[in-house]
C-alpha positions as a Markdown table, in Angstrom:
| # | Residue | x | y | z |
|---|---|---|---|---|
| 1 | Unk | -42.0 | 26.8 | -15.8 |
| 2 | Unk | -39.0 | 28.9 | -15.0 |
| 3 | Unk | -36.0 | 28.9 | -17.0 |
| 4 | Unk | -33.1 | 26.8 | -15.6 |
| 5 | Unk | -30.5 | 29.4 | -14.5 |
| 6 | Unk | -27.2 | 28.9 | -16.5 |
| 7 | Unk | -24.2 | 27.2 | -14.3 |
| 8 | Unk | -22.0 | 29.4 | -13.1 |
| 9 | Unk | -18.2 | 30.0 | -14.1 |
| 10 | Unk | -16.8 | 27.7 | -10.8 |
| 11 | Unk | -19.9 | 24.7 | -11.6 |
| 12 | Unk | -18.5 | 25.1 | -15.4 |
| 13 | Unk | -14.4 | 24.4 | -14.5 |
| 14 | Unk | -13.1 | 20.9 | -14.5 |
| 15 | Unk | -13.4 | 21.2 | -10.7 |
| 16 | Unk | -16.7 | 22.0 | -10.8 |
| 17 | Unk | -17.3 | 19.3 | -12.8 |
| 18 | Unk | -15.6 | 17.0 | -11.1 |
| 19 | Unk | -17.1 | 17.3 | -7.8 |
| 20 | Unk | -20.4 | 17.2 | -9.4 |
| 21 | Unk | -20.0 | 14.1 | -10.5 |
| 22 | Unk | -18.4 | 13.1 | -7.3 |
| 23 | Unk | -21.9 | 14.1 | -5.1 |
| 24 | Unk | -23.3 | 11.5 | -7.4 |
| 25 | Unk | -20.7 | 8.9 | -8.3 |
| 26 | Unk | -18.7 | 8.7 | -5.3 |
| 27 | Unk | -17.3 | 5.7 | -4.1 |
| 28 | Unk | -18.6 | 4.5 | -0.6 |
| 29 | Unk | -15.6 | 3.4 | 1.6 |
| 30 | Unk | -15.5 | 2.4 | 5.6 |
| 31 | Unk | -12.7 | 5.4 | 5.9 |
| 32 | Unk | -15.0 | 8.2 | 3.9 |
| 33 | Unk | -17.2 | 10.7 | 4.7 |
| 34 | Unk | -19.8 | 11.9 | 2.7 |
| 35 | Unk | -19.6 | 14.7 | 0.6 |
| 36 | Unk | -20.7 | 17.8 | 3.0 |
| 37 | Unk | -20.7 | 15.6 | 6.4 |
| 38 | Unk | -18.0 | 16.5 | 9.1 |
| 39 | Unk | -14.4 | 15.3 | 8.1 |
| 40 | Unk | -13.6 | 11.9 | 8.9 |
| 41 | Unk | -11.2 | 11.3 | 11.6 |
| 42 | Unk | -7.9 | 12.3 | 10.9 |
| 43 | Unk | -6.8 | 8.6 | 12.3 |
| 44 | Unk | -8.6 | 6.9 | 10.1 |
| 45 | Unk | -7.5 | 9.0 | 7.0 |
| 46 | Unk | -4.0 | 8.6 | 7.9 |
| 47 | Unk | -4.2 | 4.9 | 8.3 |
| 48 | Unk | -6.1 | 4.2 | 5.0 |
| 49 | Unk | -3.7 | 6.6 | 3.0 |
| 50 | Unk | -0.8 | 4.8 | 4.5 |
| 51 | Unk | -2.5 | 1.0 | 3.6 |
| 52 | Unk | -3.8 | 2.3 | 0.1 |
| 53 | Unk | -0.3 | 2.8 | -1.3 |
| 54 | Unk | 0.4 | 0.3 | -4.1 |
| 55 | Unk | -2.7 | -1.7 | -2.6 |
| 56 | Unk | -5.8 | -2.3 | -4.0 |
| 57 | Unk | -9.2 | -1.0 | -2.0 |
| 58 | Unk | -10.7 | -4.7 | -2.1 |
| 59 | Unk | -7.3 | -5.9 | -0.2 |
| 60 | Unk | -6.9 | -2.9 | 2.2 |
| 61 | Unk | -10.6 | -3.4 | 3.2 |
| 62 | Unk | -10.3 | -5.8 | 5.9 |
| 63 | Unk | -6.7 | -4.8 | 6.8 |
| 64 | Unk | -8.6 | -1.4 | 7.8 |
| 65 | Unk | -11.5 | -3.2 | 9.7 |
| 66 | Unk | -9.1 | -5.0 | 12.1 |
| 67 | Unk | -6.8 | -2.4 | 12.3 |
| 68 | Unk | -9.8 | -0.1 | 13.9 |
| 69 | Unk | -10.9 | -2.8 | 15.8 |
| 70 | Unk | -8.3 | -3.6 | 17.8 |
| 71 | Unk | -6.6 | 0.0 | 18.1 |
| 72 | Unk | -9.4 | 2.7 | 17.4 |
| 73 | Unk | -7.0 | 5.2 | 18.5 |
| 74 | Unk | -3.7 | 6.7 | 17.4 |
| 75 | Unk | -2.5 | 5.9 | 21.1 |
| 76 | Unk | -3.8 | 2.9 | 21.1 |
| 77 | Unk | -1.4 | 1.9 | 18.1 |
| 78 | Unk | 1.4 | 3.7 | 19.2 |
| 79 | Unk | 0.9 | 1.5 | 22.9 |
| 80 | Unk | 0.9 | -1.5 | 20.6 |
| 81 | Unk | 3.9 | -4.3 | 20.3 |
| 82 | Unk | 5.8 | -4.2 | 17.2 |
| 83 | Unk | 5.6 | -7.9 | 16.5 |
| 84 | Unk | 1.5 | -7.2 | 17.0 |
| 85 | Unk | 1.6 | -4.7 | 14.7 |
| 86 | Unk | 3.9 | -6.2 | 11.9 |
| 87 | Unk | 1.4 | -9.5 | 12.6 |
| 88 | Unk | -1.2 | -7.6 | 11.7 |
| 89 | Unk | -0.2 | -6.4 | 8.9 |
| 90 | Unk | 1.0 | -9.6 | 7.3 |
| 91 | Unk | 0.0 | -10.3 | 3.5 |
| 92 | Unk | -0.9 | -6.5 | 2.8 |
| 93 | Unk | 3.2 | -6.5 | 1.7 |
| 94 | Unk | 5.8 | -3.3 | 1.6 |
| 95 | Unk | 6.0 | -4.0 | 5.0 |
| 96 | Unk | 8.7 | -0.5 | 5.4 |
| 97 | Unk | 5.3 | 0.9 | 5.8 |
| 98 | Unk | 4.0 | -0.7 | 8.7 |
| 99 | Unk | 7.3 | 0.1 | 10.5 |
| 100 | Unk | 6.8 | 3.6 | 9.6 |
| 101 | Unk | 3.5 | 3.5 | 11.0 |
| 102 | Unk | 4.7 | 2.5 | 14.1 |
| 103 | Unk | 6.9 | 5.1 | 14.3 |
| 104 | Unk | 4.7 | 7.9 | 13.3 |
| 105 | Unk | 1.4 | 6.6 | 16.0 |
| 106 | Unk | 4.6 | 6.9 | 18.2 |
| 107 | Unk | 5.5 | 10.7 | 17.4 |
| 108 | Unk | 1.7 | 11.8 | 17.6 |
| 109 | Unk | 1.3 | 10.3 | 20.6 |
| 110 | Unk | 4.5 | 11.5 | 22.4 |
| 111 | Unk | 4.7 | 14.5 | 20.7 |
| 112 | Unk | 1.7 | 15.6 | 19.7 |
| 113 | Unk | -0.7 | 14.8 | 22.6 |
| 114 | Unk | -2.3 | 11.9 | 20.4 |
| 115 | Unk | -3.7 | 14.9 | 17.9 |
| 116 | Unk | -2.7 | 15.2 | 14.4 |
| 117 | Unk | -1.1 | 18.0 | 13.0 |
| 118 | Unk | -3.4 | 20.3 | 10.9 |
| 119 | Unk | -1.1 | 21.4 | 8.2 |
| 120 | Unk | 0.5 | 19.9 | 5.3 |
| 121 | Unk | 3.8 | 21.1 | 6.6 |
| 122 | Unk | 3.0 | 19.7 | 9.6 |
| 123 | Unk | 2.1 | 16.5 | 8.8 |
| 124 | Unk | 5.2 | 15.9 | 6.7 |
| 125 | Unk | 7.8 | 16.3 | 9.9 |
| 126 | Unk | 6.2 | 13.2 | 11.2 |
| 127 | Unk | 8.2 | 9.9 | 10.6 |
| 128 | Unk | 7.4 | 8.1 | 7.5 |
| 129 | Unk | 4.8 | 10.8 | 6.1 |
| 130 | Unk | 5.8 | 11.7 | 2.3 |
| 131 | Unk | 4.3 | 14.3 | 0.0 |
| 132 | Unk | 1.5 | 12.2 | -0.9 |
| 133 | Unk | 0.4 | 11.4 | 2.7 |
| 134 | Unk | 0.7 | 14.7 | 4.0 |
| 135 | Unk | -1.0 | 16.5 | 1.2 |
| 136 | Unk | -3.7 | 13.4 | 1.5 |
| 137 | Unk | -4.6 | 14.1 | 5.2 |
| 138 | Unk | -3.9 | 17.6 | 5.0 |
| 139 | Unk | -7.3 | 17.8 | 2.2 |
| 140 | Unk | -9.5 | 15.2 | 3.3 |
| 141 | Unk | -9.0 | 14.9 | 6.8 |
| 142 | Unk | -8.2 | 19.1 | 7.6 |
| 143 | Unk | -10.3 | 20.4 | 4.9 |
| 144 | Unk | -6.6 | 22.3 | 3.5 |
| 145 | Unk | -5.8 | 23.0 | 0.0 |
| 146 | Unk | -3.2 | 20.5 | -1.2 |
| 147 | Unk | -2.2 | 19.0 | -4.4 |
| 148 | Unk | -2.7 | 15.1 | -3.8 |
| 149 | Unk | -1.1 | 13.2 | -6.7 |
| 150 | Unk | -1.2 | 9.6 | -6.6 |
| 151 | Unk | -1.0 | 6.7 | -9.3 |
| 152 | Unk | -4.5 | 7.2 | -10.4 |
| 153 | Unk | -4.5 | 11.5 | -10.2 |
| 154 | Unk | -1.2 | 11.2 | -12.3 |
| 155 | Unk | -3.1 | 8.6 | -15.2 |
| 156 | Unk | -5.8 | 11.5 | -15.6 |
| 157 | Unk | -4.1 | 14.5 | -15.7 |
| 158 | Unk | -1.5 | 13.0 | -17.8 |
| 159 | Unk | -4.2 | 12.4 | -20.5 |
| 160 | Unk | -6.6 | 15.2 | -19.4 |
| 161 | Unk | -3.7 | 17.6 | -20.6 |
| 162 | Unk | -1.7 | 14.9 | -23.1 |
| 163 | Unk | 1.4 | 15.2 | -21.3 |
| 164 | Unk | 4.2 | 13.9 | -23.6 |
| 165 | Unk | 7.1 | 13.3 | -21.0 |
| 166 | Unk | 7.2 | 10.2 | -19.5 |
| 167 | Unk | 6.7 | 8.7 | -15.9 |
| 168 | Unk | 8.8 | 9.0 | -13.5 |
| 169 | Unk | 10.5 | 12.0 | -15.6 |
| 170 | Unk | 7.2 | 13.8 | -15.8 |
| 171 | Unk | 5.9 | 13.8 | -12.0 |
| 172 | Unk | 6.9 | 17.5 | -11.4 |
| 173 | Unk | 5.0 | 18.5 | -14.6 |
| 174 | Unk | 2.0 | 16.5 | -13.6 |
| 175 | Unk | 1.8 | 17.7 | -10.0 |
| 176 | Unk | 2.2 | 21.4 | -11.4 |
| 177 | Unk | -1.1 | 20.5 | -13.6 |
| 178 | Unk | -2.7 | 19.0 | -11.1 |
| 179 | Unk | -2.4 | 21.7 | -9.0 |
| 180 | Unk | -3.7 | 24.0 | -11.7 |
| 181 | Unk | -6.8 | 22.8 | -11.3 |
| 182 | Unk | -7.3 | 22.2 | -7.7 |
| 183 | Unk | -10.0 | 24.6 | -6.3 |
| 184 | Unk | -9.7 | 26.5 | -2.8 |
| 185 | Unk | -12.9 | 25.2 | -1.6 |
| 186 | Unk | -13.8 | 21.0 | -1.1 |
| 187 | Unk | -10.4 | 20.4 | -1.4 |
| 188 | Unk | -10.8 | 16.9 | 0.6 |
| 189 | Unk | -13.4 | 15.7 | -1.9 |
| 190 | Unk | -11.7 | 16.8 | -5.1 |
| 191 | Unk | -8.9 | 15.1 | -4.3 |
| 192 | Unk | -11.2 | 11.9 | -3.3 |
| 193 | Unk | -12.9 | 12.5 | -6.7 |
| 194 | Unk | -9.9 | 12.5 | -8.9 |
| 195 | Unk | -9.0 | 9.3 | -7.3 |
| 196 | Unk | -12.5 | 7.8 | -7.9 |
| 197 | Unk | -12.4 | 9.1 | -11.4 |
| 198 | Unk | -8.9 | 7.3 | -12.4 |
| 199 | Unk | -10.2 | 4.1 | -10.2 |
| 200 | Unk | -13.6 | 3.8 | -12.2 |
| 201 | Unk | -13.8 | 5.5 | -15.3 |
| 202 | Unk | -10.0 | 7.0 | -16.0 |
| 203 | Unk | -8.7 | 3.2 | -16.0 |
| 204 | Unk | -5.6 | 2.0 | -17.7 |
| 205 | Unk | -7.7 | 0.2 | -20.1 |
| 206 | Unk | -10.5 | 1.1 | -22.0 |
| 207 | Unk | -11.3 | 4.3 | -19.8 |
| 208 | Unk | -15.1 | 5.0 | -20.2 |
| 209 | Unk | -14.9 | 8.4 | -21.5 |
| 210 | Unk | -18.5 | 9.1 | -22.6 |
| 211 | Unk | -19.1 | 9.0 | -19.0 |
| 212 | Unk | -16.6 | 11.4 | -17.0 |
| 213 | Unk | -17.0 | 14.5 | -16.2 |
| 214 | Unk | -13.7 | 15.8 | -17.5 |
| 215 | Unk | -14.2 | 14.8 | -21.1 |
| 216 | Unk | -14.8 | 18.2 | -23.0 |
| 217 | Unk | -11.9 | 18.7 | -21.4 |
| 218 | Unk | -9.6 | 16.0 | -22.1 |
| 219 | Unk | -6.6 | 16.9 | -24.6 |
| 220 | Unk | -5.8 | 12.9 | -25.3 |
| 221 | Unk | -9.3 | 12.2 | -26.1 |
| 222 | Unk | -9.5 | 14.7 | -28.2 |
| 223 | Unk | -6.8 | 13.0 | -30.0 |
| 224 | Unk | -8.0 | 9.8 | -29.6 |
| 225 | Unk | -4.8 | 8.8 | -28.0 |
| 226 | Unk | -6.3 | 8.2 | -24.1 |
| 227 | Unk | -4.6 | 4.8 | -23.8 |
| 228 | Unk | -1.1 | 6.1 | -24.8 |
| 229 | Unk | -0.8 | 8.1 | -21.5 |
| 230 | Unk | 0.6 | 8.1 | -19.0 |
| 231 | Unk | 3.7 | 7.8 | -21.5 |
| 232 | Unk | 6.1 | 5.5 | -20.0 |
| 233 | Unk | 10.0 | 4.8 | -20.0 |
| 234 | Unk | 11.0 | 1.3 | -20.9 |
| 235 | Unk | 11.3 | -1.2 | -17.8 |
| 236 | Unk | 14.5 | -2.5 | -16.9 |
| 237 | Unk | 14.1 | -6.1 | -16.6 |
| 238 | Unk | 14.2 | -7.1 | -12.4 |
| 239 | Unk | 17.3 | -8.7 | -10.9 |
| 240 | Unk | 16.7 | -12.3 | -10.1 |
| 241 | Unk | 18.3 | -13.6 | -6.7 |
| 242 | Unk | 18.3 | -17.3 | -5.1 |
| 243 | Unk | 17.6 | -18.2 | -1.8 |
| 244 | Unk | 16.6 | -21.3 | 0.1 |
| 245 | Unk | 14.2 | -21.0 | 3.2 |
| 246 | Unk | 14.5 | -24.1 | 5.9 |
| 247 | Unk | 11.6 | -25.9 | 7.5 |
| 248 | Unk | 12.9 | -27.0 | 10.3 |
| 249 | Unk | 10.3 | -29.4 | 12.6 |
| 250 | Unk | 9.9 | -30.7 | 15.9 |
| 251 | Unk | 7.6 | -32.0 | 18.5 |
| 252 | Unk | 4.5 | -30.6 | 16.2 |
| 253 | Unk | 6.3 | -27.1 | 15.9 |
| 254 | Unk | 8.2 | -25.7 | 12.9 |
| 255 | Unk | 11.1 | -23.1 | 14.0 |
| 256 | Unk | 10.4 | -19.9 | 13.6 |
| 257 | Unk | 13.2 | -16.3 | 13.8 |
| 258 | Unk | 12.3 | -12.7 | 13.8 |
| 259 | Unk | 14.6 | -11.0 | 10.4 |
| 260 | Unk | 16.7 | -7.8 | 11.3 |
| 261 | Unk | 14.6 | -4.9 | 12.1 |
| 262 | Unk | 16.1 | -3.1 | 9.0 |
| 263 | Unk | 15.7 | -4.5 | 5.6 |
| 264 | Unk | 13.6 | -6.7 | 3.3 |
| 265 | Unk | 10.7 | -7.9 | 5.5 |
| 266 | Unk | 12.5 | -6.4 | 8.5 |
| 267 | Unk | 10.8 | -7.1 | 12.3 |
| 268 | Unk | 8.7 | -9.7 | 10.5 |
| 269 | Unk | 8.8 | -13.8 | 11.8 |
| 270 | Unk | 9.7 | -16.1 | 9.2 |
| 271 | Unk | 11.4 | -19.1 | 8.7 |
| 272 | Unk | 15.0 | -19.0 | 8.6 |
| 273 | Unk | 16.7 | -18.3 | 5.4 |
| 274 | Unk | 19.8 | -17.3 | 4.3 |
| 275 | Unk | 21.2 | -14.0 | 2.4 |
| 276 | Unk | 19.3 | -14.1 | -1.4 |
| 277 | Unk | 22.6 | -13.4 | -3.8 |
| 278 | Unk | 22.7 | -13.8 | -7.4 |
| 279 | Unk | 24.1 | -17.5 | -7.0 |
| 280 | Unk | 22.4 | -19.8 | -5.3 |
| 281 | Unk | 23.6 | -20.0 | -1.6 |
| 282 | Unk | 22.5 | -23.9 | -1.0 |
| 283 | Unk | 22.8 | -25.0 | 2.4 |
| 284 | Unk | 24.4 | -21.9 | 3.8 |
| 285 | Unk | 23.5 | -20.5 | 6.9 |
| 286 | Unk | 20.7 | -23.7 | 7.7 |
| 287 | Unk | 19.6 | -23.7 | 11.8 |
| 288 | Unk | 21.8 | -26.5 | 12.1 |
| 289 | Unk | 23.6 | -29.4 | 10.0 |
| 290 | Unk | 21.1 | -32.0 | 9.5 |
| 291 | Unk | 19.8 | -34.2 | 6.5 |
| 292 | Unk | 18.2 | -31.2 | 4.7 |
| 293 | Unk | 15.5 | -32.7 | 1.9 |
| 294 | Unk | 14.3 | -30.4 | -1.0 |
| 295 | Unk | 10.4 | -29.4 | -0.6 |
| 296 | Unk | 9.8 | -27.4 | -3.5 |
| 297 | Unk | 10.3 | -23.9 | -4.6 |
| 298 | Unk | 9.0 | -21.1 | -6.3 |
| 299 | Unk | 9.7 | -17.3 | -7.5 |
| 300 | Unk | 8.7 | -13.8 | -5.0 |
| 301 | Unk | 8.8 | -11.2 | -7.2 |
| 302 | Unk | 10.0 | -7.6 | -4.9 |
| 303 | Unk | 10.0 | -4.5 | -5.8 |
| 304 | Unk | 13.2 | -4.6 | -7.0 |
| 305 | Unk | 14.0 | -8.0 | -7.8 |
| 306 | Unk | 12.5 | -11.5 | -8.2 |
| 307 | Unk | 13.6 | -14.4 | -5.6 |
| 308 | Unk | 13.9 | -17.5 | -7.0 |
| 309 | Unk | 13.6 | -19.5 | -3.8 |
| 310 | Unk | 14.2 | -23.6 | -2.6 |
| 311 | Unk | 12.4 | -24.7 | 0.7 |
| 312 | Unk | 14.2 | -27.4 | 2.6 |
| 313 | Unk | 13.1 | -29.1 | 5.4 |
| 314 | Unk | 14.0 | -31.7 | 7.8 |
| 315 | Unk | 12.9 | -33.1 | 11.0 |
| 316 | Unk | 14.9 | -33.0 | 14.1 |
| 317 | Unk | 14.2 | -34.7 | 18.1 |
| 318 | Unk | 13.7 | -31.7 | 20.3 |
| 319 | Unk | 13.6 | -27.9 | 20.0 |
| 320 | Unk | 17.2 | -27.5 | 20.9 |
| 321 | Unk | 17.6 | -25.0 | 18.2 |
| 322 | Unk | 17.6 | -21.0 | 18.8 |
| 323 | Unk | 14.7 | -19.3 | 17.7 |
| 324 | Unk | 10.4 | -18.8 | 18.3 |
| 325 | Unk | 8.9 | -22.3 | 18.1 |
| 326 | Unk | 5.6 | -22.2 | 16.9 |
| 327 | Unk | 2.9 | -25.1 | 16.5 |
| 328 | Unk | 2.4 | -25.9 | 13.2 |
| 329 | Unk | -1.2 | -26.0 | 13.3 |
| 330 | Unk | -1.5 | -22.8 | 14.6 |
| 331 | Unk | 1.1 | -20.9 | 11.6 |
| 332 | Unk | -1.7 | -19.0 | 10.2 |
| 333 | Unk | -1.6 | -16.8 | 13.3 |
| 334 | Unk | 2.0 | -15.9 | 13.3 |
| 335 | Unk | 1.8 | -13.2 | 10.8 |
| 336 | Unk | 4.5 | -14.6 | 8.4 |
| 337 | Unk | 4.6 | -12.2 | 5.1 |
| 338 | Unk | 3.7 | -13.9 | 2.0 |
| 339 | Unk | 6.9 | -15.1 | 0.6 |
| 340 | Unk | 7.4 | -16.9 | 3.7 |
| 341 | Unk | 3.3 | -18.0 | 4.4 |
| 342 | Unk | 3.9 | -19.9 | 0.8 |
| 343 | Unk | 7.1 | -21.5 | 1.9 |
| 344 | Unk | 5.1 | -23.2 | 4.7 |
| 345 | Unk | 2.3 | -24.2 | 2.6 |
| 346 | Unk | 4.8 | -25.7 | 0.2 |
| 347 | Unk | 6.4 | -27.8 | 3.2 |
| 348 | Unk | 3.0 | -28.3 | 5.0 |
| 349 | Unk | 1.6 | -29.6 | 1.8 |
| 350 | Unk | 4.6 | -32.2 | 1.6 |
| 351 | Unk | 4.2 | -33.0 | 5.2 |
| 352 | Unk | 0.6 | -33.8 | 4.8 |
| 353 | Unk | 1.5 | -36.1 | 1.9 |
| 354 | Unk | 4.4 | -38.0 | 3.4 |
């Protein structure tokens, strides 16, 4: 039996390594090609990257399905109605991005002749494309060397090289690692690996370290210390606001506004509600003065603050008032974002009791 030739210096890098155990480990995903197939569609790349952000896989999943389904093509989005759109993408939350989505399907199609750009540099003129996008679609859709950092990719180089400065602080540091050790060739699939690794084995928690690939490599778990990175700042506790959201009924239909196209939840219908302040705003700014009985309530925790929120409803003759009247046993197809979807079940549920 001949002798098994000895790995060579690339197969013995991290990279190597990595993308190794990619070929093997990879995670199988509806937007993904396989490791040495043609590159996926640059369409479908884009509009995975842009869903994935803060968003887990299991949720963007179906998003992704219908999204394809009902526009396969970046012109066929770009075509689209904003309120479509924004319906669509109800529930999946940060809803900046499906404006921005809009907006870039838009420039590609007007621009570009409903064609990508092919570079990093190119991809980050269109609207609403940051550093991680671009350097995302540039690797795994173009095949382009570029150094994709996201949440997961900045968890295992933090511990891979024990990386003392904290998050956010540390992000240039990290990205500078991270590019240290990002090869020329299968740039598309290392990117995709060092996202599989941090989703499966790299975890916040009890990261299985006796299985990845980077381990002999790893500075923290060398040190026993892989749960102590990424080091983080303290959190500043979130702003609380009040609000109160109005169910106003009639005729079998609840009354329905589309918010401001900039701002929280902006181009999105929802019931009306007034501004969210730090006291509580009561009655002000209702549809209309009527006899407004509380509901119920809850708490909607933002990005950058936590609603603590009253729904009010009340019942009125005709639909008089200004606004989208929608039937109410029809509301789960109105696309209302999920602060707002819970409001209704709260008043629905109270209806249903009376």
């Amino acid at each position: 039996m001949a002798p098994r030739s000895a790995a060579s210096p690339a197969e013995q890098s991290p990279a190597g390594r990595l993308l190794a155990w990619y070929d093997v480990h990879r995670r199988t995903l509806p937007w993904r090609a396989a490791p040495g197939a043609p590159a996926p569609d640059p369409y479908a790349v884009w509009l995975s990257e842009v869903m994935l952000q803060q968003t887990t896989v299991a949720a963007v999943k179906p998003y992704f399905a219908r999204f394809l389904d009902r526009w396969p093509t970046v012109t066929a989005l770009a075509a689209a109605d904003d309120a479509d759109v924004m319906a669509a993408w109800a529930g999946l939350g940060y809803y900046a991005r499906a404006r921005n989505l809009i907006a870039c399907a838009r420039a590609v199609a007007g621009e570009h002749d409903g064609t990508f750009p092919d570079t990093e540099e190119g991809l980050r003129a269109l609207p609403g494309l940051g550093a991680y996008t671009a350097a995302a679609v540039a690797a795994i859709a173009f095949g382009r060397r570029a150094v994709v950092v996201d949440a997961n990719v900045e968890r295992v180089v933090s511990r891979l090289f024990a990386v003392e400065q904290p998050l956010p602080a540390a992000r240039p540091e990290l990205r500078r690692l991270a590019d240290s050790i990002t090869p020329e060739a299968r740039a598309g699939d290392f990117a995709q690996a060092m996202m599989d690794l941090g989703a499966t084995i790299c975890t916040p928690r009890g990261p299985a370290c006796a299985l990845c690939p980077l381990s002999p490599d790893c500075a923290a778990r060398a040190a026993c210390t892989q749960e102590d990175y990424p080091r983080k700042a303290a959190k500043r506790d979130k702003p609380v606001r009040r609000g109160t959201i109005f169910w106003l009924e009639a005729e079998g239909h609840v009354l329905l506004r589309r918010r401001e196209p900039k701002g929280m939840l902006g181009g999105m219908r929802a019931l009306p509600s007034g501004s969210w302040e730090a006291s509580d705003p009561s009655l002000a700014d209702a549809p209309l003065a009527a006899d407004w009985r509380p509901l119920g309530g809850g708490r909607h925790v933002f990005t950058h603050f936590a609603l603590d929120y009253a729904v009010v409803g009340t019942v009125v003759a005709d639909r008089s008032a200004e606004g989208e009247w929608w039937p109410i046993d029809r509301l789960d197809e109105a696309g209302l974002p999920t602060l707002f979807a819970r409001a209704a079940a709260i008043a629905i549920s109270q209806r249903e009791s009376a």
